[in-house]
N, C-alpha and C positions, 0 to 999 in steps of 0.2 A: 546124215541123210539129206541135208539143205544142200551141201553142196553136190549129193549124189543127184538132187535132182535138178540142181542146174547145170549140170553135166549134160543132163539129157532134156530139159526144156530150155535150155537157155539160148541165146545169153538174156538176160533180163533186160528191160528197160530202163534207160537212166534218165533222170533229170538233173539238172545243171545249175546251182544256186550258190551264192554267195556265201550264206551262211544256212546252213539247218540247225535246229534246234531239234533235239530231241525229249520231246513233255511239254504240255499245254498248262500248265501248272502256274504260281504266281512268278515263279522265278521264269521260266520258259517265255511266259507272255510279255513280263517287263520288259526281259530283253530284246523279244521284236519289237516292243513299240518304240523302245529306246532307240531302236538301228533307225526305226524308219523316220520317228524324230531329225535325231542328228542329220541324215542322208536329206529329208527336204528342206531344215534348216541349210545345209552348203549345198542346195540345189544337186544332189547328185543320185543316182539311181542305184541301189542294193537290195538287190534279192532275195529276200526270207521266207523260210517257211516251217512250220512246226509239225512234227509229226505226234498226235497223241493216240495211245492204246485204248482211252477209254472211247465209250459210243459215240460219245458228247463228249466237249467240252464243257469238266466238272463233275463227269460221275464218277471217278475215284479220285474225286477230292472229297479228304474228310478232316475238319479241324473242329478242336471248341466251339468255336475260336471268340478270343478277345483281340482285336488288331488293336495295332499303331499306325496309323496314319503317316508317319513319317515316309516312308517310302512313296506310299500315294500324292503325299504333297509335292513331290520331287515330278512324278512323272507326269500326275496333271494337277496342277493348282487350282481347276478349276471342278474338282472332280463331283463335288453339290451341284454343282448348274449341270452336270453330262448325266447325272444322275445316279452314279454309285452309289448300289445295295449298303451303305451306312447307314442304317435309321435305327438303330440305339445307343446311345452315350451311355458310358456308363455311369452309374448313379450312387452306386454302395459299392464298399467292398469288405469282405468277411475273412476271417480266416480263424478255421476253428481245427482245434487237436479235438481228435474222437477216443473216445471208449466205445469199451463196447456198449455202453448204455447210456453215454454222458458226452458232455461235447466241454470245449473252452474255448473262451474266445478269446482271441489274441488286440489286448486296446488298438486302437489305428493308431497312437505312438512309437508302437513298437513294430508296425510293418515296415521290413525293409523296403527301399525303393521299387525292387523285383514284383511287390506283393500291390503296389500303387497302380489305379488303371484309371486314374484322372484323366480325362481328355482321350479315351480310347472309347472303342466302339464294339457292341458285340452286336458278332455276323455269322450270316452264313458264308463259310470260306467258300464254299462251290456257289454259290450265286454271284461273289464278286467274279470270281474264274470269268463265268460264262458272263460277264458283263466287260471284264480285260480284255476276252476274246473278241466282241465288238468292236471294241473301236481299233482294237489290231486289225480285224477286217476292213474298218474303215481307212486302215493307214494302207494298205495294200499288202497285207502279209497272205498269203498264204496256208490256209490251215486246214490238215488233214484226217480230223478224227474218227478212228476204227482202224486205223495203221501203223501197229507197233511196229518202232525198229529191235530188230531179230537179232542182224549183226554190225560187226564194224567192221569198216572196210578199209585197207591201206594201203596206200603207195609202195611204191617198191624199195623207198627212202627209209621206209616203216612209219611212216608219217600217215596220219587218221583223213583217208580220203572223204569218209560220209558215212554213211550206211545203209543198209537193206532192212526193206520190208518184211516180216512174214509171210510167206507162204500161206495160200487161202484153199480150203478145199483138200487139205492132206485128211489122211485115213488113221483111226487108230493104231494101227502096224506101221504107220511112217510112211505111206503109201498114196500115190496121186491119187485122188476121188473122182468120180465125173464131174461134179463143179472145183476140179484144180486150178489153181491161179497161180502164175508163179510171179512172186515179190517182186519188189522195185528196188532200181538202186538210185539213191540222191546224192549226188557228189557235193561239194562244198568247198570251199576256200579255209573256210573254217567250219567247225561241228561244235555247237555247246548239249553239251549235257545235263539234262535235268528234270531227270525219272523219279525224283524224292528218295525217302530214306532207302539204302539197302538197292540203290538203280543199278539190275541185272549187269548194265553193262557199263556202270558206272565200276562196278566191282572189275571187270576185265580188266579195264583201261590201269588201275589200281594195279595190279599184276603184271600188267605186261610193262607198263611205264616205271615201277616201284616208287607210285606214287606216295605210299606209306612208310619210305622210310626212314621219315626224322620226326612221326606222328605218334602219339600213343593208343595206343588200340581204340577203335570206334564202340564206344558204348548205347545200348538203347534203352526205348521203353515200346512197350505195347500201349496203346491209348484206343481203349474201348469204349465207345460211346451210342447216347440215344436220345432219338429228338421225340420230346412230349408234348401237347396239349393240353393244358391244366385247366384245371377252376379255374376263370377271371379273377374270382376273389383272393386266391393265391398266388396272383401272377404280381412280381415287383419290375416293370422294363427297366436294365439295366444292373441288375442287382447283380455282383458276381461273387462265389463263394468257390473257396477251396478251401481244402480239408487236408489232414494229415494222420496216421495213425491206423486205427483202427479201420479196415479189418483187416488188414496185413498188420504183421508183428514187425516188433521194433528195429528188425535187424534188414528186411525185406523195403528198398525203396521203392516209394509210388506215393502217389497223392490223388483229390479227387479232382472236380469242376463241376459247377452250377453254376448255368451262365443262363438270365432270364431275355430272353429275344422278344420282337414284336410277336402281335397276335396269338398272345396267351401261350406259346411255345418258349418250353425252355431244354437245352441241351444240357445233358449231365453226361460225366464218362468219369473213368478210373485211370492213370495212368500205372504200370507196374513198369519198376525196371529190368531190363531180364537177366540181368547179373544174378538174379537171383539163386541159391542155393537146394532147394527145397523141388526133388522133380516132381515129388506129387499139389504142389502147389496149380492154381487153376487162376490164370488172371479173368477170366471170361464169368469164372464163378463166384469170385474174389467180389466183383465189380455187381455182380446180382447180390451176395450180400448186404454190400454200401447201399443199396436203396431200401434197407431193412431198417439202417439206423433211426430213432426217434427225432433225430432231429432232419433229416432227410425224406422220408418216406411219406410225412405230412404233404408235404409237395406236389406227391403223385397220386394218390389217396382220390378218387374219382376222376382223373385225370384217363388220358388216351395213349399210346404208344404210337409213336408214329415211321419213324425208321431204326437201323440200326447200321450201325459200320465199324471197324476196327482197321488199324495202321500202327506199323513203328514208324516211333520217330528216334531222329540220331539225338542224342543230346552227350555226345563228350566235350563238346564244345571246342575253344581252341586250341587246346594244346593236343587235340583227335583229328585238327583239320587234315590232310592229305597234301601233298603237292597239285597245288590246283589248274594246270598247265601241263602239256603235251605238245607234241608235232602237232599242229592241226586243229588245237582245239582245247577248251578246258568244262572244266564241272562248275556246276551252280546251283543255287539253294539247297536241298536236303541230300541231293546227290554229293556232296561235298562235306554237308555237315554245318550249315549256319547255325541249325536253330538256338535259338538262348535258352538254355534252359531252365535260368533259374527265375525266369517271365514266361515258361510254359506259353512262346511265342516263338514262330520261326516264321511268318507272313511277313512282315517287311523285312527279314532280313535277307531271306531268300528273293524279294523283289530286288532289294537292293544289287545282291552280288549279281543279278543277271544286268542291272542298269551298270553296274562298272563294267562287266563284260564286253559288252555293247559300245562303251563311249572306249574300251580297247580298241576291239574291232576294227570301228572306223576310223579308226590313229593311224592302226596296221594296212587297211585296204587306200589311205591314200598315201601310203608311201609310196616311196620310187621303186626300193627293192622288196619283195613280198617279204614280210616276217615271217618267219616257220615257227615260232612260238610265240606266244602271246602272254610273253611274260610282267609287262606292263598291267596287265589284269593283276595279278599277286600284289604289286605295289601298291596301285589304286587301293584295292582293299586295306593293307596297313595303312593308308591316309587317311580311312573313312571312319564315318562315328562308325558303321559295322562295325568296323576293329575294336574300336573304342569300349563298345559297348559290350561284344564279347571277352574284352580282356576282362572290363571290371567281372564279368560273372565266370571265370574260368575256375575257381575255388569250389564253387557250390556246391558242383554235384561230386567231384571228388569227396568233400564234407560228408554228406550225405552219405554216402559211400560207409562210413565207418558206423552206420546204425542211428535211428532215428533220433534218440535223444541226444549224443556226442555232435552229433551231424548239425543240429538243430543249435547247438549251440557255439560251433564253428563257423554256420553260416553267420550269426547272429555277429558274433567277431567278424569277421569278415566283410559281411555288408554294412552294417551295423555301425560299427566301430572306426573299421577303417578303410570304408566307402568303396571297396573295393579294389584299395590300392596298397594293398600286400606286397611286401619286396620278396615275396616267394611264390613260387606255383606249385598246388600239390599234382599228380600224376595219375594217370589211368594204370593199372597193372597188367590186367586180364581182359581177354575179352569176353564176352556174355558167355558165350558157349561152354568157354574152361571154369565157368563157376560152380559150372552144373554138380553135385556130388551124389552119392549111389545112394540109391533108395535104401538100402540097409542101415545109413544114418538117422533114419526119417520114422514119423509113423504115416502113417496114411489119413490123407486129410479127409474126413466126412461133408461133404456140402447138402445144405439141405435142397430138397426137391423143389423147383419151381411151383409159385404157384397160380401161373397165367395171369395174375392181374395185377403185379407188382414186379414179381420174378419171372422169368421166361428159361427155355430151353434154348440149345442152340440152333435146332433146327427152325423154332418158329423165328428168330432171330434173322436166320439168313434169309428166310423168307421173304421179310419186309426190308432187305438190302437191295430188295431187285437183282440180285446175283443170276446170271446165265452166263453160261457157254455153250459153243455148236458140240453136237452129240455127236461120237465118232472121234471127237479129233484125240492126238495124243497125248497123252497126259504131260502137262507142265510142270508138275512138281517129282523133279526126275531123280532120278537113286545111282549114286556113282557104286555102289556094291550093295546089290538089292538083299544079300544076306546079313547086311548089320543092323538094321530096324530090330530082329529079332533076335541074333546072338550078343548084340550088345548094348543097346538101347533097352530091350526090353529086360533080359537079362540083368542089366546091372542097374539100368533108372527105373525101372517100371511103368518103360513107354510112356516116358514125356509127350511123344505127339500128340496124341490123345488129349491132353488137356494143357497145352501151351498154345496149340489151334484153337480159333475163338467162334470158326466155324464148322465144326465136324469135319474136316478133310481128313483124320488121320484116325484108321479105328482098329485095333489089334483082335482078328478074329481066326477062330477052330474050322481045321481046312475039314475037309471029310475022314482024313486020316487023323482028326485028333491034332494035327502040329499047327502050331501059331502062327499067323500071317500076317502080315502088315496090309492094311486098303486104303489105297488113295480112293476118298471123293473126290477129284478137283472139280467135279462141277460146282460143291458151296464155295472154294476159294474166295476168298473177300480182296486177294493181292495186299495182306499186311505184311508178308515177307518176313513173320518169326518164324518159319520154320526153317530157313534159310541160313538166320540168323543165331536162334538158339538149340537147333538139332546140337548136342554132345559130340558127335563126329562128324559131324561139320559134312553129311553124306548126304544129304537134300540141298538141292543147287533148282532157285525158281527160276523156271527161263518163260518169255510171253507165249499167254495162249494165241489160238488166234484172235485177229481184231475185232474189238467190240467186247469181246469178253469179260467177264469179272462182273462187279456192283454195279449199280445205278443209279447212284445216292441223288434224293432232292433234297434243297435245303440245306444240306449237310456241312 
């Protein structure tokens, strides 16, 4: 239908830039400010600009987050005096295996280095965004937020020219509306990528380049979270807590986080991995149970709710990387797959790889002969502590993988023992999707009822996301054979969507005739990209709504 309709409204408008980025994210931003760094250090002039989907820069960023500074110390050494959102060190760190009624605490002897956050800072990852976004405006970057790019555009070489905007003002039936717009296209010398975990068109590029084929399948997690205001008297700044265990069973990875921020706000969330087995299992619900536990629910106990958001993150780590390079252009941060897993951290790593991207780039733009690949980014990366530090953690979550307590005590070897320098790698097999097994192995899981003041529904949930989309437009979370939801999803899983969405988008309902239907909500969409991810038949494909759309996380 897009290009039905630039057939008939086109041809679009283009703009002409050096390099676009695609995603206003930590990775997306390093990398313009890095261009624009290097380009006025050798006095020379480079064009950037970043395209982001959300409203703002920052409202579909959602992390813990505990950062490491490293990557910030690279880009601005001075970054206390400009005044980056860092204002808590961290001060404790915890780490307790749960029962269901009982916790343990693991001595700080025996944390491996992964589980150490000396010298880090916990933030909000969307208030650093929109403060990265700053002084990228102040370097002269360009920045377009409420304009997702749609498609990729290319050469006749097959080479990644740029890409297009969305379309503004289409009609639920695919159809121009009276306020029609028709998208833009931004050409580019080069194009980086970097839409985070599961980037729509990071997945094409993937496909059309076969950039996955010396990589082991991309593995994820859901990571559900919520920002509170506590007691004063129960607020520690600084204090960070992760959990293991309970209330997922021994064979189901995920972990928790309690991370205490300024101003009596503390962020908690659940990560679940989606390799999981179990389709009636409910991360969304999973993660409402965790604030039941005794040693967690004291926390919140007079306490206020304040937002809520959900995202995957990649965590296969490196031996899942992809080829990260093309005609044209390469991927960066979570589009790619940085994050570390086993430091439930991907903020400077994803700053990082867009800072090598970047000091590529400008290798490539003053050469003599144009590069058509930017294969020197690949390299850089194997040079960098990036690499370094993703090798040591490449074991973990394969570990992990084999069930909590085996897992548990392979990483323990492995980080533990032999620092991470294993003369072996173990291997991803599967991807999340092919985990999935038929509800006839299962029983069905009973989740207890919300009860508004500890526990929540999903709908009051998406509410305090600030979630919107324009009414009328086409639905985004699209069906390549709309009769499999129901002959074999539901059929044989018992309609995983329903409860692997963390925002009601997926509800299996009795038409008039009595037969079973499948209903997208996409107006609660949160853009976490599990249904993309862990639909069984791989037959939900999330492409952008229109701009501006999805969450509106503050703080987050």
């Amino acid at each position: 239908m897009t290009n039905n309709l630039v057939e008939k409204f086109g041809p679009r408008d283009t703009m002409e830039y050096d390099v676009v980025i695609v995603g206003g994210g930590p990775a997306g931003l390093s990398a313009a400010i890095k261009l624009k760094q290097l380009a006025q250090a050798q006095q020379k002039e480079v064009s950037v600009c970043i395209l982001e989907k959300g409203a703002e820069l920052g409202a579909h960023i959602l992390s813990g987050a505990v950062m490491d500074p490293i990557a910030l110390n690279e880009l601005f050494p001075n970054w206390k005096e400009l005044g980056a959102p860092l204002n808590t060190p961290v001060t404790e760190d915890r780490f307790l295996m749960l029962t269901e009624t009982g916790a343990m605490q693991t001595p700080g002897w025996m944390l491996a280095d992964c589980f150490q956050n000396h010298g880090n800072y916990v933030i909000s990852l969307a208030n650093l965004v929109r403060w990265l976004g700053q002084q990228a405006e102040a370097l002269g970057v360009e920045i377009f937020p409420g304009f997702p790019a749609a498609e990729i555009l290319y050469n006749d070489d097959g080479s990644v020219k740029g890409v297009a905007t969305g379309n503004m003002g289409v009609e639920h039936d695919g159809n121009p509306g009276p306020a029609f717009q028709l998208g833009m296209e931004l050409h580019a010398r080069y194009t980086l990528f970097a839409e985070g975990a599961r980037g729509h068109l990071g997945k094409q590029l993937m496909q059309k380049f076969n950039l996955n084929a010396d990589s082991d399948p991309q593995t994820y997690g859901i990571g559900i979270k919520e920002l509170w205001e506590i007691d004063p008297a129960k607020h520690q700044p600084g204090l960070v807590v992760h959990t293991a265990g309970w209330p997922l069973k021994s064979d189901t990875y995920g972990g928790s986080f309690l991370y205490h921020l300024e101003n009596n706000q503390v962020a908690v969330g659940l990560v679940v991995g989606l390799s999981y087995a179990n389709p009636y299992l409910s991360p969304y619900e999973e993660f409402q149970r965790y604030k039941t536990h005794p040693q967690i629910r004291h926390f919140f106990e007079g306490g206020k709710r304040i937002s809520y958001g959900a995202r995957a993150i990649t965590a296969g780590g490196l031996q899942s990387l992809p080829k990260l390079t093309f005609p044209g252009g390469a991927l960066i941060g979570c589009d790619a797959g940085f994050l570390n897993m086993s430091r439930i951290k991907g903020s400077h790593t994803a700053m990082k790889s867009g800072m090598l991207a970047a000091e590529t780039i400008i290798t490539a733009l003053s050469a003599e002969q144009p590069v058509a690949e930017l294969s020197g980014y690949t390299s850089a990366v194997k040079q960098s502590w990036l690499y370094t530090e993703l090798h040591k953690a490449r074991n973990v979550k394969p570990s992990l993988a084999k069930g909590l307590y085996l897992g548990s005590l392979l990483v323990g070897i492995d980080q533990l023992i032999l620092r991470g320098k294993a003369p072996w790698t173990m291997r991803h097999q599967h991807a999340d999707h092919e985990c999935l097994r038929p509800a006839s192995e299962f029983e069905p899981i009973v989740y207890p009822k919300p009860d508004g003041k500890l526990t929540f529904d999903r709908m009051s949930s998406v509410f305090i996301s600030n979630t919107n989309h324009a009414e009328n437009q086409p639905v985004h979370l699209t069906l390549k054979n709309p009769l499999v939801p129901v002959q074999i999803n539901l059929a044989t899983y018992a309609g995983p969507e329903a409860r692997y969405c963390p925002a009601g988008v997926y509800e299996f309902i009795k038409t008039d005739a009595g037969e079973d239907k499948l209903q997208i909500n996409s107006q609660n969409c949160v853009h976490c990209k599990t249904c993309d991810i862990k639909d069984p038949t791989q037959n939900i494909v999330w492409v952008t709504p229109e701009g501006g759309g999805g969450p509106n996380y503050p703080n987050m």
